[in-house]
N, C-alpha and C positions, 0 to 999 in steps of 0.2 A: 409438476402439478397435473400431471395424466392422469390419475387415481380415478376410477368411476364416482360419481354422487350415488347417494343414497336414497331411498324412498322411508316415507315415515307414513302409517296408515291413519286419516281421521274415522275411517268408520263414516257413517251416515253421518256428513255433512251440511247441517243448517245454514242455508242465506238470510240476510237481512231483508229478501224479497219477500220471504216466507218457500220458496221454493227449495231445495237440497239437492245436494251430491250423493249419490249411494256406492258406497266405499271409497270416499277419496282419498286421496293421497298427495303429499307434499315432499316434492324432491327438492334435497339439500345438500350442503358440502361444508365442510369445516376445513380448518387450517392453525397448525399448534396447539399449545395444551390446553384443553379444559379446565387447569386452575390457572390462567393469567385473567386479564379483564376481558371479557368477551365484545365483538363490534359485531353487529347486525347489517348485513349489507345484502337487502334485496336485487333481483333481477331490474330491469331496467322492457321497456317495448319492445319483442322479439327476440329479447336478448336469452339466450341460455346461460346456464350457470357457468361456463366455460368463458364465455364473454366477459365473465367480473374478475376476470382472474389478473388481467393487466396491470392492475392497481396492487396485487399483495407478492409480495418478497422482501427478503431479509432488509435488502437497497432501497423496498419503494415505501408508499407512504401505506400499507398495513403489512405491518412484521409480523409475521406469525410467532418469530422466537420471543414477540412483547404481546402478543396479543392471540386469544381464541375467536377466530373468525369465521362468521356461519352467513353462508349464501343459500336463503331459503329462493326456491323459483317462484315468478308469479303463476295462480292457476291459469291453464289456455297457452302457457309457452312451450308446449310439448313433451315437458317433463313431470312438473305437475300434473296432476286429471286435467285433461283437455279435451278438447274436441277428437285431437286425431291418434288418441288414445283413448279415447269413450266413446269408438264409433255406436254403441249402445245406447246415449244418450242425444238425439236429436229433436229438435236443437240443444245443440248445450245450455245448461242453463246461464241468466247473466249472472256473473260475478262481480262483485266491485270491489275497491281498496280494505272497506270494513272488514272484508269475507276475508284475505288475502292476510288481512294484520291480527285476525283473529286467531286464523290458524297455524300462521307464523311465531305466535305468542305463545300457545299450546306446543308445539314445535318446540321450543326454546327451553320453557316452564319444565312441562312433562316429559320430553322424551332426553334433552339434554342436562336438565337439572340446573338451569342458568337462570338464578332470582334477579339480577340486574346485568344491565350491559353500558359498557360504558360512552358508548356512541353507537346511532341507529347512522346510516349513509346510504346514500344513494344516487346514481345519476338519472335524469331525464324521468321515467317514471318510476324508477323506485327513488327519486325525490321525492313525486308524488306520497308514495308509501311510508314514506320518514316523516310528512307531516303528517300522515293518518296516525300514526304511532304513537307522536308527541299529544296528538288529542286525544287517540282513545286511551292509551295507556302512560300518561304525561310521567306519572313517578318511576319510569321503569328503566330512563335512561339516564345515564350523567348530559347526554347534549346530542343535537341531529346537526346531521351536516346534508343537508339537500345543494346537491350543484346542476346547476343547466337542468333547473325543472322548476314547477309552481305546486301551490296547495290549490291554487282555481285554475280550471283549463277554460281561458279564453276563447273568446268568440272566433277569432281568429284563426285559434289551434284547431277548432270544431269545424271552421271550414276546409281548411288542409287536409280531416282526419275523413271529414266527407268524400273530398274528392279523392283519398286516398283507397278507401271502401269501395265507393262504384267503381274504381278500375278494372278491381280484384271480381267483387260481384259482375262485374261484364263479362267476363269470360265463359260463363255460363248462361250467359243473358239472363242475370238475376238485376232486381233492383233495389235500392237504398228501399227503409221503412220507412226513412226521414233522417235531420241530423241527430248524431246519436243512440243510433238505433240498429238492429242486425238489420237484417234480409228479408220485405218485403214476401210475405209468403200468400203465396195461389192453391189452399189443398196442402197434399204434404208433402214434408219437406224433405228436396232432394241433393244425396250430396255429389260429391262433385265426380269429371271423367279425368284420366290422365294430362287428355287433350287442354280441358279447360280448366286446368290446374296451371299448367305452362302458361294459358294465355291471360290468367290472370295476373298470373305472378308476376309476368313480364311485364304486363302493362303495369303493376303496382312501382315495379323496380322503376320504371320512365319517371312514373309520379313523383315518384321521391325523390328523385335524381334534382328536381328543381329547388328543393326542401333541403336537401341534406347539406350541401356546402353552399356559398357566398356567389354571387355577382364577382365579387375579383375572383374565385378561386379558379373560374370557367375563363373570365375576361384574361387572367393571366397565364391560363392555360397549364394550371399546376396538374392537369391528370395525364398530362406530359410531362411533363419538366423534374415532377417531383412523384408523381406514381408511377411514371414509365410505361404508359399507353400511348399506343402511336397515334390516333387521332378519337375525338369524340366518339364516333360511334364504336369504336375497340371498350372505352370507357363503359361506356353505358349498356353493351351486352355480356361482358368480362366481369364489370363492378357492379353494376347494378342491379343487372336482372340478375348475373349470378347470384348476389345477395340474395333477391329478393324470391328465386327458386332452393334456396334453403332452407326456407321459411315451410312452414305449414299455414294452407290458404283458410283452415280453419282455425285455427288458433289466432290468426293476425285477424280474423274479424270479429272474434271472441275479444283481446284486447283492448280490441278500438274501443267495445261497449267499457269498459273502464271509466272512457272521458264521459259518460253520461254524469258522473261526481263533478258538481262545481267548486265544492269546496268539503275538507275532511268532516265526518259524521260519526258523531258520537253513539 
């Protein structure tokens, strides 16, 4: 499953903000033939198209030899138009789910020739994008499998994704606009140095680090035991910052505006 993904071009891209994308583009990947039933399985928060790949093989739960399988990226995760591929475009503009399931739809429609699919799926935020699906375009699937995600991003989730934001915006001594909202702007907008890219990032990876597994996972000490890191801090500059230094610090604040959607929109 090394194969490169593909880019598909929208051309000037209309938002639901009324704002646009000028030449965007949607990167995709498929898997088996285009005559079995097709599955719809979007990217997921930071995730690249490379990251959905876990779930398909002949043994796992999508067969390619039963099934044509299309992993469209969300915009902002650095394959899609993004930030840190539209250094042209500052600020990026916001995107949301609607934008995301529209052009995934045209994607599917037009460029693949795929009139129905038989399941839309997704984890964590391309759950989110499986409810968007089921409501803007409800006759287009046989059935959505959304796992470890919601159609409404809780109150809760908006304080996490806050505190996850100012971390990253600290590192250049930027501020939150508010929750839900980009980067606080002074005049215009600057992007970022190598310097305060690392110390974003890093402090992002910390943040998440409290988020990302369990009260037992730490208290039993499984980033020992069972990921084979000699002690916490090997953990958390190995796993997490490394994670979170793979990442593009503009793209992951581009997604966060996603959660501004409480609920999918027609």
């Amino acid at each position: 499953m090394s194969q490169p993904y593909q880019t598909y071009p929208l051309g000037d891209f209309a938002l639901k903000t009324g704002d646009h994308i000028p030449q965007a583009h949607l990167a995709f990947k498929t898997f088996g033939d285009p005559k079995n039933p097709a599955i719809l399985y979007p990217t997921w928060y930071s995730g690249l198209i490379a990251d959905n790949e876990w779930l398909i093989g002949e043994t796992k739960t999508l067969d390619p030899t039963r099934y044509f399988i299309i992993i469209p990226a969300l915009f902002g995760n650095g394959q899609s138009s993004s930030p840190s591929n539209r250094p042209d475009l500052k600020p990026f503009p916001n995107v949301l789910f609607y934008d995301n399931v529209r052009a995934q739809h045209e994607l599917v429609t037009k460029h693949l020739g795929v009139e129905h699919v038989r399941a839309v799926l997704g984890w964590s935020m391309g759950a989110g994008q499986t409810y968007q699906w089921a409501t803007q375009y409800p006759d287009f699937m046989d059935l959505i499998v959304p796992f470890c995600g919601s159609a409404r991003t809780s109150l809760h989730n908006r304080v996490f994704l806050e505190g996850v934001k100012s971390a990253v915006l600290a590192g250049k001594q930027g501020v939150s606009a508010g929750v839900c909202q980009g980067e606080s702007l002074k005049g215009q907008y600057r992007g970022w140095s190598e310097e305060e890219r690392s110390v974003g990032l890093k402090a992002l990876g910390r943040v998440y680090a409290g988020w990302g597994f369990s009260q037992a996972f730490y208290r039993e000490r499984l980033y020992e035991t069972v990921l084979g890191f000699k002690d916490l801090e090997d953990f958390m500059v190995n796993f997490w910052e490394a994670w979170a230094l793979s990442k593009s610090k503009q793209a992951i604040a581009l997604i966060k505006n996603l959660t501004k959607e409480t609920s999918p929109q027609q």
